[in-house]
VOTIZA-337459 format. One record per atom (N, C-alpha, C): atom name; x, y, z. Coordinates in steps of 0.05 Angstrom, whole numbers, plus 5000, padded with zeros to 4 digits. Example, Ala and Ser with C-alpha at 12.3 -4.5 7.8 and 13.67 -1.06 7.14 Angstrom:
2
('N'; (5264; 4886; 5156))
('CA'; (5246; 4910; 5156))
('C'; (5264; 4934; 5156))
('N'; (5257; 4955; 5142))
('CA'; (5273; 4979; 5143))
('C'; (5258; 5001; 5157))
% end
This chain:
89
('N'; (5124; 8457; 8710))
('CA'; (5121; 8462; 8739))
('C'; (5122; 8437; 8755))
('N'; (5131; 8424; 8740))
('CA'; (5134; 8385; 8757))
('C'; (5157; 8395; 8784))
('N'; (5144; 8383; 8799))
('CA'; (5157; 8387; 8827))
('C'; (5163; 8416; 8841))
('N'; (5142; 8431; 8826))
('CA'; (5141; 8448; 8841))
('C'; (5122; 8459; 8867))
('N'; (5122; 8473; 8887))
('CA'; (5099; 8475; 8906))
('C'; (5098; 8506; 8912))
('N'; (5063; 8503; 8906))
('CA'; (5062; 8537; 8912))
('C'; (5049; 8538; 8942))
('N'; (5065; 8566; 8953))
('CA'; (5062; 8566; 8986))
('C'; (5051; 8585; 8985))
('N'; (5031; 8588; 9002))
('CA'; (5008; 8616; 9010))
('C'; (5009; 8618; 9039))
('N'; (5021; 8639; 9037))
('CA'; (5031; 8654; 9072))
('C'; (5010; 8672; 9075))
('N'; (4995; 8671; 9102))
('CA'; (4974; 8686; 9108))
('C'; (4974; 8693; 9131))
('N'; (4962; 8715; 9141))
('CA'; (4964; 8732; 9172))
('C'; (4940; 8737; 9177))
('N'; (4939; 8739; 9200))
('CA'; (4901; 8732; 9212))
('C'; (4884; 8755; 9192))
('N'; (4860; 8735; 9191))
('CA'; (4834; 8742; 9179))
('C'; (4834; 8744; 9149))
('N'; (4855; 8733; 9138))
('CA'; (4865; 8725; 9112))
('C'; (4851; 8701; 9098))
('N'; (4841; 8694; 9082))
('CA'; (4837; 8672; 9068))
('C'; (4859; 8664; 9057))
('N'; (4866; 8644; 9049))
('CA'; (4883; 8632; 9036))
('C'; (4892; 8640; 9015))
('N'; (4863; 8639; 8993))
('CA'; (4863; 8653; 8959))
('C'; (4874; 8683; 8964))
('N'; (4880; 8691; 8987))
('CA'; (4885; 8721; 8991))
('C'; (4917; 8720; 9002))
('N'; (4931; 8709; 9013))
('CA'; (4955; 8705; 9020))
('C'; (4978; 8703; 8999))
('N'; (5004; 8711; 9008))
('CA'; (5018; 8720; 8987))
('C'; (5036; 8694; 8979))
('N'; (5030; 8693; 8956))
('CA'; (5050; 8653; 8939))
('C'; (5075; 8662; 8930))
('N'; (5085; 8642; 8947))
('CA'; (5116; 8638; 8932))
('C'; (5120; 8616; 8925))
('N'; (5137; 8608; 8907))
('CA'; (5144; 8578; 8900))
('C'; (5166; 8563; 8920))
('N'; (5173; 8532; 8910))
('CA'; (5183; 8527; 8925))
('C'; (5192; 8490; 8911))
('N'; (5218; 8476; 8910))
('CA'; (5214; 8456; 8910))
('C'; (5208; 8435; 8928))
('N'; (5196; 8444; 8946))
('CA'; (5187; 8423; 8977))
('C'; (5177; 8405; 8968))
('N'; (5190; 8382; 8978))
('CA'; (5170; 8351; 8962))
('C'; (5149; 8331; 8986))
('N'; (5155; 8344; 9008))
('CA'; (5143; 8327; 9029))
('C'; (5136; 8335; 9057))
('N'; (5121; 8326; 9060))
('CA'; (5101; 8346; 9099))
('C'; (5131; 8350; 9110))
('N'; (5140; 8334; 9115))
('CA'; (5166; 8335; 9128))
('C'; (5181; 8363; 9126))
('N'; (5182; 8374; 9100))
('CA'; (5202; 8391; 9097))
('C'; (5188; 8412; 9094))
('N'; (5156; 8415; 9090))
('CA'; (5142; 8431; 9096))
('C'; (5146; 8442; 9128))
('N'; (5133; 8415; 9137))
('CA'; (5140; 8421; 9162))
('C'; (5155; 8446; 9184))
('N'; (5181; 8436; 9163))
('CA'; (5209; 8452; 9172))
('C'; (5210; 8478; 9159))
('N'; (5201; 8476; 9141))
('CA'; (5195; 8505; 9124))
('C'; (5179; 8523; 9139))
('N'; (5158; 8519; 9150))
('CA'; (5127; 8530; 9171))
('C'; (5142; 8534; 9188))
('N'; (5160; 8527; 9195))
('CA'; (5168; 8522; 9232))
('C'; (5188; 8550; 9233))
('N'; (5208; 8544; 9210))
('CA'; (5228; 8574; 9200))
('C'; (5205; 8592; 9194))
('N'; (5189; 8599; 9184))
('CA'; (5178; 8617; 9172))
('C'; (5161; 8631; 9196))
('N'; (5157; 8607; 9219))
('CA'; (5137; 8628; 9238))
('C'; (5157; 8644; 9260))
('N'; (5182; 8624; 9259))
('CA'; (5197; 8640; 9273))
('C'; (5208; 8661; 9262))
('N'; (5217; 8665; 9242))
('CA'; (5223; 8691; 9217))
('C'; (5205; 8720; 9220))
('N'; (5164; 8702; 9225))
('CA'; (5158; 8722; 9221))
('C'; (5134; 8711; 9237))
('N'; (5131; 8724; 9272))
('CA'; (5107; 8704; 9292))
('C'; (5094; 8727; 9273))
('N'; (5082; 8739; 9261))
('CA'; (5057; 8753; 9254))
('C'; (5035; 8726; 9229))
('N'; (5054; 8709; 9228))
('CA'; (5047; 8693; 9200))
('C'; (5024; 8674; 9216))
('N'; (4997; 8675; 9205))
('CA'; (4973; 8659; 9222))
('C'; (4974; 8629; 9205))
('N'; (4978; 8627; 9182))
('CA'; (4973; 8597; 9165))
('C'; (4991; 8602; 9150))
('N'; (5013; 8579; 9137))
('CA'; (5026; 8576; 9116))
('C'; (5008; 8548; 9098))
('N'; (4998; 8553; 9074))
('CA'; (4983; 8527; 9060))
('C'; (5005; 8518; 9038))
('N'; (5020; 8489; 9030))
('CA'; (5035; 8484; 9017))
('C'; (5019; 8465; 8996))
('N'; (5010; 8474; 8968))
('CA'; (4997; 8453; 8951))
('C'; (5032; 8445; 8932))
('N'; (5020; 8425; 8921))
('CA'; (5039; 8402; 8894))
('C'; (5027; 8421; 8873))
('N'; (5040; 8420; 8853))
('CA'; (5029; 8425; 8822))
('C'; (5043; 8407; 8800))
('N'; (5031; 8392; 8792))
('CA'; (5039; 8370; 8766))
('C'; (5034; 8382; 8739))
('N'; (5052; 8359; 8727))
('CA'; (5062; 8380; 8702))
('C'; (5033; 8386; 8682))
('N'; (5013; 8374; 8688))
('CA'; (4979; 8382; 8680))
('C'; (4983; 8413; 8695))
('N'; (4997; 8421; 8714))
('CA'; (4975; 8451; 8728))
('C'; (4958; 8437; 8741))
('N'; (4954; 8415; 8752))
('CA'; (4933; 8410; 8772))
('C'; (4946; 8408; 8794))
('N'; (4930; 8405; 8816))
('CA'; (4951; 8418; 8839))
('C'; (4936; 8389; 8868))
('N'; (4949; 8399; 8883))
('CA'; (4929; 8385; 8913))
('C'; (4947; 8391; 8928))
('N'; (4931; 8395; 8960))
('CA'; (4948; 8405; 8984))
('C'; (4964; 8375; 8991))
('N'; (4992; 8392; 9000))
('CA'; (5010; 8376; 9011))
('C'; (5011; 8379; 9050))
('N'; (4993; 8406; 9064))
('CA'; (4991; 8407; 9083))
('C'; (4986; 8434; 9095))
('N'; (4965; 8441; 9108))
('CA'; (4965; 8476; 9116))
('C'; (4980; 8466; 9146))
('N'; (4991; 8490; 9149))
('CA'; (5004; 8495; 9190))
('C'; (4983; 8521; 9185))
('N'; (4980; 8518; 9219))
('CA'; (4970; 8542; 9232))
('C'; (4986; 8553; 9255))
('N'; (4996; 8573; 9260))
('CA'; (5013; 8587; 9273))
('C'; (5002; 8581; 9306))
('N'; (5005; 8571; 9317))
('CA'; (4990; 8567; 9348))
('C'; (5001; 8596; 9365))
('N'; (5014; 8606; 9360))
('CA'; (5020; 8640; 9372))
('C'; (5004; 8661; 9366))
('N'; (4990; 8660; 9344))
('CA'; (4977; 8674; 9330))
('C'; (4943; 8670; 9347))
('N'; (4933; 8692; 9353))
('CA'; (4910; 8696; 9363))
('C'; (4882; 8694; 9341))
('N'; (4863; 8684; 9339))
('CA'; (4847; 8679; 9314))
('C'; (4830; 8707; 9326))
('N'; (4819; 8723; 9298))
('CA'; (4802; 8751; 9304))
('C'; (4777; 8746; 9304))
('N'; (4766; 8748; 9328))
('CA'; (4743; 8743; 9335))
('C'; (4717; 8776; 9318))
('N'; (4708; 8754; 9306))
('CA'; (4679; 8773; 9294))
('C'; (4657; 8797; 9312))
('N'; (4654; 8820; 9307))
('CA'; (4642; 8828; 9315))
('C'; (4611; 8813; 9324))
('N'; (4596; 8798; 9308))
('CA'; (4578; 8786; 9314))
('C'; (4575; 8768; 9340))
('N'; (4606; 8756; 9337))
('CA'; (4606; 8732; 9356))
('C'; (4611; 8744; 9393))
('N'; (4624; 8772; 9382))
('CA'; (4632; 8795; 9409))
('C'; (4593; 8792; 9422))
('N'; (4581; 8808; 9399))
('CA'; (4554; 8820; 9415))
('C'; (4537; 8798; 9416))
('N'; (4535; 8772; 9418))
('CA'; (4531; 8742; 9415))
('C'; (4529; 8737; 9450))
('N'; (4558; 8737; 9452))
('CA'; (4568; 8746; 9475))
('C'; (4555; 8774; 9509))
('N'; (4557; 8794; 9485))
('CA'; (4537; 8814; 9513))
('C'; (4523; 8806; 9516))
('N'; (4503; 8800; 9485))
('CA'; (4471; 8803; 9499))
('C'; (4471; 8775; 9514))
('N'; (4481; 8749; 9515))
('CA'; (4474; 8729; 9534))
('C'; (4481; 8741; 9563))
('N'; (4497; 8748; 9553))
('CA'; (4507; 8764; 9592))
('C'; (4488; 8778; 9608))
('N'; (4475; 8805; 9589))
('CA'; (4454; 8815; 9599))
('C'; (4429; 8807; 9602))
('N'; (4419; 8772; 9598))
('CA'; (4398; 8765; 9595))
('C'; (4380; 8755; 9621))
% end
């Protein structure tokens, strides 16, 4: 798996460990970069693309998450009624 990078595409309220991996030989932010940039225009629903390394151990480390800046983050019910009751106070 030397030089390979696993990509985890995720859409709001997704964790990462929950996003769907594809592989990839991307070797650098740079072409990540460019990769994130096609992929949100491919698909504006996409909230985070995360790009880790994996060495030929299977050990891995991030090479860079994007976050989609079009993409609206889902605000929590808690943080909504957080919200009224200061209003009504």
């Amino acid at each position: 798996m030397s030089g390979t990078t696993e990509i985890y595409i995720c859409y709001p309220g997704q964790a990462i460990k929950e996003g769907k991996c594809e592989y990839s030989n991307i070797q650098s932010r740079m072409e990540a970069d460019g990769d994130a940039a096609r992929r949100f225009a491919d698909d504006p629903k996409i909230a985070k693309i995360a790009y880790y390394k994996v060495n030929d151990d299977g050990d891995f480390k991030i090479l860079c998450t994007k976050e989609n800046a079009n993409v609206k983050k889902p605000v929590s019910y808690t943080h909504l009624r957080a919200h009224e009751t200061s209003l009504h106070l």
